[in-house]
N, C-alpha and C positions, 0 to 999 in steps of 0.2 A: 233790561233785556241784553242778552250777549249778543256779538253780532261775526262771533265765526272771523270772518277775512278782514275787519276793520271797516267792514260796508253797515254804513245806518240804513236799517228797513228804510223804503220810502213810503212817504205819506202819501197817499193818493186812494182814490176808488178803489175799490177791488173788484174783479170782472168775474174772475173763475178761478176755482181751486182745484187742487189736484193732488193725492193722495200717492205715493209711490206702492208697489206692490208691497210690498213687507212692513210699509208703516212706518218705516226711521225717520220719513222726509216729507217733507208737505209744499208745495210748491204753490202761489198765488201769485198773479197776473193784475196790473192795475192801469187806471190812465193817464199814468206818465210816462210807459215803454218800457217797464224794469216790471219783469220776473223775479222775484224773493223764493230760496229753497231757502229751506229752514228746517235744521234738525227735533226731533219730536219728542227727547227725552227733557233738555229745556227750552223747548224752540228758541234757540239761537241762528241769527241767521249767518248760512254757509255760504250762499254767496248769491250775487244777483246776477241777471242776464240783461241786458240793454238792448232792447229791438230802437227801430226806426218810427215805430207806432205804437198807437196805444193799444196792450195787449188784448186779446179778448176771449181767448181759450188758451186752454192747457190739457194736454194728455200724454199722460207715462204709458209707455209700450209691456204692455202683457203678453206675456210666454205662455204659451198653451204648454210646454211641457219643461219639465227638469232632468238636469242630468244628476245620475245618480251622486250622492254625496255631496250636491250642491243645494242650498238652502236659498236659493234666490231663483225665483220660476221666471223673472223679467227687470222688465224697468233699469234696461241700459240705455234707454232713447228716453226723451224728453219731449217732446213736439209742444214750438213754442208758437200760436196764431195770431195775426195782429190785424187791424181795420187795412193796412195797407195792401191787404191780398199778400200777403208773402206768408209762408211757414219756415221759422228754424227747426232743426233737429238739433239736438244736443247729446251728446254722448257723457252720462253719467260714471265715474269711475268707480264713485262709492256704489253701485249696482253691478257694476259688471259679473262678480259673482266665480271668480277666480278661473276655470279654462272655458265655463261655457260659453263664449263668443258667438260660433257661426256665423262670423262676422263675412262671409263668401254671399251668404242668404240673404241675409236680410241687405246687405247693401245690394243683392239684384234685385231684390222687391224693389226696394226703395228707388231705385234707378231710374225703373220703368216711369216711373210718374216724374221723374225730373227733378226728385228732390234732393239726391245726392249722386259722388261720381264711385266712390269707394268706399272702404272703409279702412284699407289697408294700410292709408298713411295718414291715419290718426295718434297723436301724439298725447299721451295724458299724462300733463304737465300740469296738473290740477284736479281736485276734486270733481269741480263740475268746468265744461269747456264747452263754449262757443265752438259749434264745429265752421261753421261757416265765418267764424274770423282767421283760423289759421291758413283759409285758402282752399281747403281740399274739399269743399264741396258747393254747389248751385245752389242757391235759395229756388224755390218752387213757388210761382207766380204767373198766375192766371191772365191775360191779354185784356191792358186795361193801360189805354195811353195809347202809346204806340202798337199799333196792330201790326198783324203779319199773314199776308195773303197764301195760300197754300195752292194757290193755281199754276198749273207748269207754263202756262204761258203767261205769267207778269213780266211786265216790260220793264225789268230792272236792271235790263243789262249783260244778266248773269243767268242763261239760261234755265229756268228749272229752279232758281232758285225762291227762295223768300224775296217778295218784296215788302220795306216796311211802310205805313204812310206816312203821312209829315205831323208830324208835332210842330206846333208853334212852343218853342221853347220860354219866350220872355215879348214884351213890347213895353214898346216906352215913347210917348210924346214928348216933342222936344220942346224946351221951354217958350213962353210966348204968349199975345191975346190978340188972336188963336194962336195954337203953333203953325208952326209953319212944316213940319214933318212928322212922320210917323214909322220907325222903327221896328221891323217882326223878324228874329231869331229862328231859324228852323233848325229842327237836327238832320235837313240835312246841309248842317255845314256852309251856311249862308248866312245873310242879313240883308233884309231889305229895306232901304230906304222909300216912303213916300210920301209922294207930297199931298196936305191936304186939303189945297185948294181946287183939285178934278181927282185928285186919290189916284194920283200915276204913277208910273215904277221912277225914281230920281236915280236910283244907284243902287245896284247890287254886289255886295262884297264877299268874297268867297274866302273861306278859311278853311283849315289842313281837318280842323275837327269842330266839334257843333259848341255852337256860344248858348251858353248858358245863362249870362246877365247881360244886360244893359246898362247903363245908367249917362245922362247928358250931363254937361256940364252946367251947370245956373245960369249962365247966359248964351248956351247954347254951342257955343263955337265949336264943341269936343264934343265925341259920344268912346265912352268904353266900352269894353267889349271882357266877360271871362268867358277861359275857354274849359273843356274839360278836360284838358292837358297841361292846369294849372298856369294857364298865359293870361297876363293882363295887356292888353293893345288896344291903344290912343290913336282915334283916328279923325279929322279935321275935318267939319261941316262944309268948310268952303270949297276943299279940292278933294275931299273923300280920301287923299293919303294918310297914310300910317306917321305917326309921329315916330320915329326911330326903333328902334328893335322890339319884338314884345318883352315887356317882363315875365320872367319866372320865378312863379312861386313856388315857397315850400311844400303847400300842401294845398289840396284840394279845392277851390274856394267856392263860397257858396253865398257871398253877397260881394255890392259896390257900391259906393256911396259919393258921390260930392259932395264936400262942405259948401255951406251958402254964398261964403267970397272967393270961390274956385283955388280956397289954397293950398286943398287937401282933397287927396282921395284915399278913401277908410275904403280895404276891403279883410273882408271876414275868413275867416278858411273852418277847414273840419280839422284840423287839429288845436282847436281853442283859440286861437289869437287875431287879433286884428292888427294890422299892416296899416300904417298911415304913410303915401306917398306925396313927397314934393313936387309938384310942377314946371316951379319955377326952378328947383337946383338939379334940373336934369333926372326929375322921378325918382330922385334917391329917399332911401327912408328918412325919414324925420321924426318915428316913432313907434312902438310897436307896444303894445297893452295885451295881457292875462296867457301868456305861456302854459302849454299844456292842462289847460282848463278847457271843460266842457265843450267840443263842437259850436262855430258861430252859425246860425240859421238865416240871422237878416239882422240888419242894423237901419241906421236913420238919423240925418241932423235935424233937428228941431228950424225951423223956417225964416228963426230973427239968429240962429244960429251959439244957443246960449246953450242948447244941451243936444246929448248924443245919447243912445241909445242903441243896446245888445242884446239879442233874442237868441237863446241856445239852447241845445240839443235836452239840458238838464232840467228843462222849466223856469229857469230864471230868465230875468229883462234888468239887465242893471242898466240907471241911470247918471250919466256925469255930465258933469261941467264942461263944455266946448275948451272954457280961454283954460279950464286947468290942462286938457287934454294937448292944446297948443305948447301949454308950457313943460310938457313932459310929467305930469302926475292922472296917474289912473285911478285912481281909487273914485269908488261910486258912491254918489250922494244917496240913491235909493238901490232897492235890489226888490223886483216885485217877483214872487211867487206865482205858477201855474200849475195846476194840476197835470198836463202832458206836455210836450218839447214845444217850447215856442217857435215857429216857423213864420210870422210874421209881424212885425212892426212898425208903425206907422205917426207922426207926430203932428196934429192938426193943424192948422193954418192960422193967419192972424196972432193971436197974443199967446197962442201955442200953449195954452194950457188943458190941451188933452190929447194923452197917447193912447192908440190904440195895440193890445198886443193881444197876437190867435195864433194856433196852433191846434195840436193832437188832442186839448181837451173838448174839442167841437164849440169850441165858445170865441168870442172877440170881448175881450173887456177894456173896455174904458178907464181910463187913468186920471185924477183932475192933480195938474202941479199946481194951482194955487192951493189947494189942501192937503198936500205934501205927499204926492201923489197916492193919493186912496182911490180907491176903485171905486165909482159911481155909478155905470151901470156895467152890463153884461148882457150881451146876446151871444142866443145858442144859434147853430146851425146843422144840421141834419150830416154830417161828417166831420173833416180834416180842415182848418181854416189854414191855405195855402197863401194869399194874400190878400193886403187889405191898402188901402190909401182915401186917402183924405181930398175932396175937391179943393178948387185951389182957395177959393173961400172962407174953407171950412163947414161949408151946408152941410154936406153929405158924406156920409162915409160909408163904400166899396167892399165889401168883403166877396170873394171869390177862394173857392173849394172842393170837395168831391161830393156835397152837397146835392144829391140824385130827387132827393122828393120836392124841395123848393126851387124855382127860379132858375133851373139847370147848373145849380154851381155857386149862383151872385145871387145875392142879400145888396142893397143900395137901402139904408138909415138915412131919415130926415134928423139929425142930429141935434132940432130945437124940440121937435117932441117925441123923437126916440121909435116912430113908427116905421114901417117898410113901407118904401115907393114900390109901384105896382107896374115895373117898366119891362123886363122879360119874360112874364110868365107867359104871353102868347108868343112867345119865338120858337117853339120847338124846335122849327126846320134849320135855323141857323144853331143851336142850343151844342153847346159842347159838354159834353156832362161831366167835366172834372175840370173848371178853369185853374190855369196855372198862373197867370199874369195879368196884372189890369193896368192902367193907366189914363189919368185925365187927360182930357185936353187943358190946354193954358186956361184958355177963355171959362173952364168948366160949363162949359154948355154938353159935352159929350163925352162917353167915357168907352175905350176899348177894352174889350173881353175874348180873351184868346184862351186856346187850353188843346186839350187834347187831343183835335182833329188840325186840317191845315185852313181854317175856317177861323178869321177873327171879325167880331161883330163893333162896329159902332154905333151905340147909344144915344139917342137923342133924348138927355136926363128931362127936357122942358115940355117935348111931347108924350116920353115915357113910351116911346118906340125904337126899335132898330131901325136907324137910317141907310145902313149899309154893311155889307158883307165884305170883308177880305180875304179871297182865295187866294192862298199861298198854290195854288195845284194848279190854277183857272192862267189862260194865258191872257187874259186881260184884265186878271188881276181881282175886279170887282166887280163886285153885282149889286145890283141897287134896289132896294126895297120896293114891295108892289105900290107903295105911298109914294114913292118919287122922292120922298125928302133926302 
């Protein structure tokens, strides 16, 4: 097969096909987030599209009419659909079809629905183009997260205006048996600390823009914080200040990690590379691994601290060596394959011979490193597997998602005989239908499930009930199950 741009078809599912109007081009959709156009004389392919999701339709735009002398009646638009709720357009070159444009029209059609702002400054610097990478138009995305109240009297401040509600961004229990705090991220631009032995507010920290990760230090002392202004800031359990300036990163980041003897902190970014910072020589780099390589989604140290692990935007999870990683050599022992973008991974506990990596294929598979890491089992989930973690154990393993038909989101694996525990299918009332974060407690007796409202629920894994709610909105913070547990 020819491949046009130097892009290899990708292997994956195929969702939907789509035919261009005049038949040159053939466009398919699969579930790793890449769009393949492919010419029809030797289907070569011309070039791929990269969504954030796994595709799930395609439609080329039909012209009811032609201008005279022109042999192309449509199919200058591309309409790319993904499970994420979001639509790209794309503006095809090889279609345009030389003056007939109306390029005034159809960008006010399209307007109206939110899904573009112009078309006037579009740039065709290629065959086929991302319109929505060079800037000049909105992705179109239906209210699913973060809502927005349309009432002129919300109390936001800003008369008239939108107000949004609170996403719990991230959470994270702090190390411990039990811990002794509990950590919730909101967008708006906060973090709260609390404790949880009466589940009180300990400390609230405000920041300029909304923290996106979390992660503690292994013995606690430290929690980080990314921001979505590409800041990393270290902040001290014992007095809640700032460890020294925040850092700035290059690019956008989307995971953080402690190594197991606090002597590294791995943070991930969306320009491919992971950042490993020093602690002890004043947070300066001490390493940095896979430049302009695929988007990092999440990463993860292994628990006795002997391997590390990278989940990326491409479907891959490479695995390495900790002490090579210390010593300055990147190269991966394993590199596991997934059918859509890996978006989470996880490293079991105890003798740490199983990882867990999910993502866009709606699956979590299982990994065994005594068998060089072959995949052992695999569970599906009813959407997008956004995270997942391991009890402190190793019992049970947590997957949380946009998973609507099961368990609001969270899947909980007895991970000796591979079945689901039966622990929130009766929670409606607290139920977040798209979790974005979870986290055990120390003791794994309990496990937090936050997501898409300002509502995060704690888990009593032993009674296989919600023991209690934590309202980010509520001014007393919690509410306590009709059980009293």
């Amino acid at each position: 097969d020819g491949n046009g741009e130097g892009e290899e078809r990708p292997k994956s599912a195929v969702k939907d096909v789509c035919w261009s109007p005049d038949g040159a081009f053939l466009a398919m959709g699969g579930g790793n987030g890449i769009a393949s156009i492919v010419e029809t004389k030797t289907f070569a392919t011309v070039h791929n599209i990269s969504r954030d999701s796994r595709v799930t339709c395609l439609a080329w735009q039909q012209r009811g009419r032609r201008k005279k002398g022109n042999d192309h009646g449509g199919g200058k638009y591309l309409a790319v659909g993904g499970d994420d709720r979001t639509l790209a357009v794309i503006k095809t070159k090889a279609m345009m079809g030389g003056d007939d444009d109306d390029d005034e029209s159809i960008a006010s059609s399209y307007s109206s629905m939110s899904m573009m702002s112009s078309a006037s400054g579009w740039e065709m610097n290629k065959t086929f183009l991302d319109i929505d990478d060079d800037g000049s138009t909105e992705k179109f995305m239906p209210n699913w997260g973060v809502q927005e109240s349309k009432s002129p009297t919300a109390d936001n401040g800003v008369g008239g205006a939108a107000a949004k509600s609170l996403l719990i961004t991230a959470v994270a229990f702090s190390p411990g048996t039990p811990s002794e705090y509990i950590a919730l991220a909101g967008n708006d631009c906060s973090v709260l600390i609390v404790s949880t032995q009466d589940w009180k507010l300990v400390k609230e920290i405000k920041f300029s823009t909304v923290v996106l990760r979390l992660s503690w230090s292994r013995n606690g002392d430290k929690l980080a914080f990314l921001t979505d202004q590409s800041d990393l800031s270290i902040f001290s359990s014992k007095s809640w200040d700032l460890f020294g300036k925040p850092l700035s990163l290059h690019s956008k980041p989307n995971a953080v990690r402690w190594s197991v003897d606090n002597g590294s902190v791995a943070v991930g970014t969306s320009d491919g590379r992971v950042v490993f910072y020093d602690p002890e020589a004043d947070w300066n780099i001490s390493g940095e691994m896979d430049e302009s390589q695929s988007p990092v989604n999440d990463l993860d140290w292994s628990s006795g601290n002997d391997f590390f692990a990278v989940g990326r935007k491409n479907g891959s999870c490479t695995i390495h060596d900790a002490s090579s990683i210390f010593n300055g050599f990147f190269i991966a022992e394993a590199e596991l394959e997934r059918d859509g973008a890996v978006l989470a991974v996880a490293f079991g506990a105890g003798d740490e011979s199983f990882l867990a990596v999910g993502g866009m294929d709606w699956k979590v598979g299982i990994y065994n490193g005594k068998d060089g890491w072959a995949l052992c089992q695999e569970i599906s989930m009813d959407g997008l597997i956004l995270t997942v973690g391991w009890s402190p154990d190793g019992r049970y393993l947590a997957m949380g998602g946009a998973d609507q038909a099961k368990n609001h989101g969270v899947q909980v694996i007895d991970a000796i005989s591979w079945e689901e525990l039966n622990i929130v299918k009766n929670s409606s009332e607290d139920a977040t239908e798209r979790v974005q974060s979870l986290s055990w407690n120390g003791d794994g007796n309990s496990l937090a499930i936050t997501g898409n409202s300002g509502v995060g629920r704690i888990v009593d894994v032993n009674n296989q009930a919600v023991a209690c709610t934590l309202d980010r909105s509520a001014s007393n913070l919690v509410t306590r199950s009709s059980t009293g547990t």
